[in-house]
N, C-alpha and C positions, 0 to 999 in steps of 0.2 A: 852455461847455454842460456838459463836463463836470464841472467845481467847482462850479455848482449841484445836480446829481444830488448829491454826496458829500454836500453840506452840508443840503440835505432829508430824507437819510435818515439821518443821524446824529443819533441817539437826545440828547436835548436832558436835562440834569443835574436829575436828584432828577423827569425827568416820570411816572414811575411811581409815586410820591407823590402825584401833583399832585390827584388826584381826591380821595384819601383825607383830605388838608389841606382843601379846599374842604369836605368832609362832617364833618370832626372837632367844628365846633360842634353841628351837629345830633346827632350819635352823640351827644355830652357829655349835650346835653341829654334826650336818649331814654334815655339808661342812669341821667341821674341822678333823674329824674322820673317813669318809666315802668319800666324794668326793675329796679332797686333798690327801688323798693317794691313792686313783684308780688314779688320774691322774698321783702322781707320778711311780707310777708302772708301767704307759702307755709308760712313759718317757723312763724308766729305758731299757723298754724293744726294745728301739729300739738302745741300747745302747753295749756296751762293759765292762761292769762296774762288779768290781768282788768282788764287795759287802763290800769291804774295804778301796779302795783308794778312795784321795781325788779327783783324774781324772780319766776321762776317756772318751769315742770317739762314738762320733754318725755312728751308723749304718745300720742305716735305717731299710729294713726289713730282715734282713742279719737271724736276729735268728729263725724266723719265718719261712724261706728258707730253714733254717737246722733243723727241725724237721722230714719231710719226711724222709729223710737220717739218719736219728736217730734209732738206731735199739734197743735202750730202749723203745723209744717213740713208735715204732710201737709194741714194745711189750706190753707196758701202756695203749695203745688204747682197743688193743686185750681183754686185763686182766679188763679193765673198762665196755667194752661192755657186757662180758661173766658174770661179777658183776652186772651190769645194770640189763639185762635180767633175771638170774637167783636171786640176792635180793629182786628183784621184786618180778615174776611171784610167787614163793613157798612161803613167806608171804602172799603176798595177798590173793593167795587162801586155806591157810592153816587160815589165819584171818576168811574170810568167812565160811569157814568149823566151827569154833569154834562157831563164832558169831549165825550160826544157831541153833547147839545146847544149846548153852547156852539160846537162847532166846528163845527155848520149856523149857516143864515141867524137870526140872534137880535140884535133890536137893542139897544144896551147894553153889548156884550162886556165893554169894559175894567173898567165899574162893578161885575157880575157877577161879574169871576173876583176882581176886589177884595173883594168883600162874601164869596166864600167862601173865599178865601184869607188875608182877616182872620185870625182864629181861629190859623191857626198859627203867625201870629208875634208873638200877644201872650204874658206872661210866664203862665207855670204858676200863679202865684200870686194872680192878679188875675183868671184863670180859676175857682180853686179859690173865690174870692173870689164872683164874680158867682155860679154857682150853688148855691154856697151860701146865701146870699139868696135863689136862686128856688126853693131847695127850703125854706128856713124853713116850720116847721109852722104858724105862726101867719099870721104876714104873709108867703109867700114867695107868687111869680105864678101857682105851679104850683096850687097848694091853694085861692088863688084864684078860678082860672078853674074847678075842678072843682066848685066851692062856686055859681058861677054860673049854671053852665048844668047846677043841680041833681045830680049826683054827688059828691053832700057823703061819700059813702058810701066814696070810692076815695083823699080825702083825706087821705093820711096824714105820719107822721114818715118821711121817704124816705128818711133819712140815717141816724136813730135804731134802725129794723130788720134782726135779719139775713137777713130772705129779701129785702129790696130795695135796702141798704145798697149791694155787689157793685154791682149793673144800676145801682144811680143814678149815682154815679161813671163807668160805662162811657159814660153819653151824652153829658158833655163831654170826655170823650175820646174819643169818633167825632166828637164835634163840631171839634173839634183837629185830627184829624187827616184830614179829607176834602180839605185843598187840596191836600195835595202831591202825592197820587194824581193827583187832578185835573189839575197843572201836568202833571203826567208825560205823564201820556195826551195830554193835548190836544197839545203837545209833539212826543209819536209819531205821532198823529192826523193833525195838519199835513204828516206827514215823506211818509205815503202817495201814491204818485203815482195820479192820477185815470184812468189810463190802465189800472189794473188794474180799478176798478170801470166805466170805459166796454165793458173788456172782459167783464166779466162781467153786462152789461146787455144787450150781441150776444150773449150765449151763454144768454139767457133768465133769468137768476138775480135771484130776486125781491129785497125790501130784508133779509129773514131771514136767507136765503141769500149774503147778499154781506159779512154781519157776521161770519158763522160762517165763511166761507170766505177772505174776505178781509182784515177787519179786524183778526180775532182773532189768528192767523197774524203777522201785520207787528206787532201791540200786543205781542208773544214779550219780544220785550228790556226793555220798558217793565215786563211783568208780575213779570219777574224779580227786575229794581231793586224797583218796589214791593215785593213778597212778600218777600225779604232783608231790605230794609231795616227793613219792619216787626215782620217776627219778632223783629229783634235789639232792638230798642228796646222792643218786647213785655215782654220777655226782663229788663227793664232799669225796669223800669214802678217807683216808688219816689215822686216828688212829688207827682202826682195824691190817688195815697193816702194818704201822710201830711198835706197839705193839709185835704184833706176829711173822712174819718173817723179820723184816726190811728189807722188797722188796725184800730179797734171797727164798731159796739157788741162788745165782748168782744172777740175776736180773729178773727170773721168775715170781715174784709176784707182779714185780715194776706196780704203774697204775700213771696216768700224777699226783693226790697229791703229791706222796712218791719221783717222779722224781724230782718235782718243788724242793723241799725241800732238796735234796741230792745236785743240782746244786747251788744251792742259798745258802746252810750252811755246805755243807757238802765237796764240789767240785771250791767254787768261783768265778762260773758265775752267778754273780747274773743278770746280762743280758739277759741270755738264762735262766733261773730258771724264771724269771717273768716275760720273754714271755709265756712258760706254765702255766703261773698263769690266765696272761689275756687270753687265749686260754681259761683254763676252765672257767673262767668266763663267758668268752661272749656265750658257752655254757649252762651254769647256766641257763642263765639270756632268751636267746630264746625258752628253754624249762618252763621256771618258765613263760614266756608273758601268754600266753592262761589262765595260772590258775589264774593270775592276773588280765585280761579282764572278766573271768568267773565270778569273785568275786564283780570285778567293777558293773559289769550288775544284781548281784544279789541285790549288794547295793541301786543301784539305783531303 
């Protein structure tokens, strides 16, 4: 009995490796994929570098200095907040709207969350694609139907202006992205036990009162994931609008993606392009902390 004790707790050759061996391909791959070019990006962008030659000149925060003065950039910012705000808010509470009825008495369920859960897992492209087509001025469905039921007046180039350019884009991207709210909710929805809303039907609380009190409350976790994850992806917003307007008419639609990417490939500052890059990044990445902490703490 004894020689078993000894031989259990004597520490077994190179076992305080053993984790860091097991993790070494993944670290490889994270340092050489991920941390090696954030830094070099970090580099670049304090740089002068125009994305082709083999020189070029340190400039400390030179580029960083000339974004304020950027009157793209202050338009990008604009165009990202009003994205931010509005991608958000009208998903998510259009998510939730679905996710309640879907999870009453509704016949059809499974067809239902398929037909609005479509949309986000077809390709950006074939999105950017179809409504494109349905805004077409000439023959698109939109111009159309307003052309039919007499509103020939409200027909316009929805793609080609800058006061609607911004808003047109926005509605296939709520259209995008209502299912995953949706999934969430319904989801949380399900998780609720019945036993709180039986109680609060003994305690006189009408159907207002039991969303507000009860629903709302328990959907907590649910709201969190959504709102993180949307902001970060907000935050990140870059195909939709190179797709559809590439950042015109004029520079209307440009948001810090579409700018990064025009200066860096389009323009040959790749100096000043991947200074906006690490801008949005370090954006990213302060709004992504909380939901990362949130998750840690769940973890544990």
């Amino acid at each position: 009995m004894a020689t078993t004790t000894v031989a259990l707790s004597k520490p077994q050759r190179g076992g305080r490796w053993s984790p860091w061996l097991f993790a070494l391909p993944a670290l490889i791959v994270y340092v050489g994929f991920l941390v090696y070019p954030a830094l070099s990006s970090l580099w670049f962008s304090l740089t002068d570098w125009d994305g082709l030659s083999a020189t070029y000149n340190f400039v400390g925060l030179d580029n960083y200095l000339k974004m304020p003065s950027d009157p793209v950039v202050v338009t990008a910012v604009k165009n990202n907040l009003i994205w931010t705000v509005v991608t958000i808010a009208v998903p998510t509470v259009i998510g939730l709207l679905l996710a309640i009825a879907l999870n009453g008495k509704v016949h059809g369920k499974p067809i239902l969350r398929l037909i609005f859960y479509t949309p986000a897992v077809l390709p950006l492209v074939s999105i950017a694609s179809i409504w494109g087509w349905l805004y077409n001025p000439q023959y698109g469905a939109i111009n159309s139907f307003l052309r039919l039921i007499g509103l020939d007046g409200l027909a316009t180039a929805w793609l080609g202006q800058d006061s609607t350019a911004l808003w047109a884009v926005m509605v296939p991207a709520i259209w995008l992205r209502t299912g995953f709210p949706m999934l969430l909710y319904l989801a949380a929805l399900q998780s609720i036990p019945n036993e709180l809303y039986e109680a609060a039907t003994v305690d006189g609380a009408s159907k207002w009162q039991q969303f507000w009190n009860v629903t709302m409350p328990s959907l907590r976790p649910a709201h969190y994931i959504v709102l993180a994850l949307s902001l970060i992806d907000s935050f990140k917003v870059f195909d939709m609008i190179y797709a559809m307007t590439y950042g015109g008419p004029g520079t209307s639609t440009q948001v810090m993606g579409t700018w990064m990417y025009f200066n860096v490939f389009q323009y040959y500052q790749a100096g000043y392009g991947t200074a906006i890059a690490v801008v949005i990044t370090l954006v990213a990445i302060a709004v992504g902390i909380p939901y990362v902490r949130s998750q840690t703490k769940e973890a544990s």
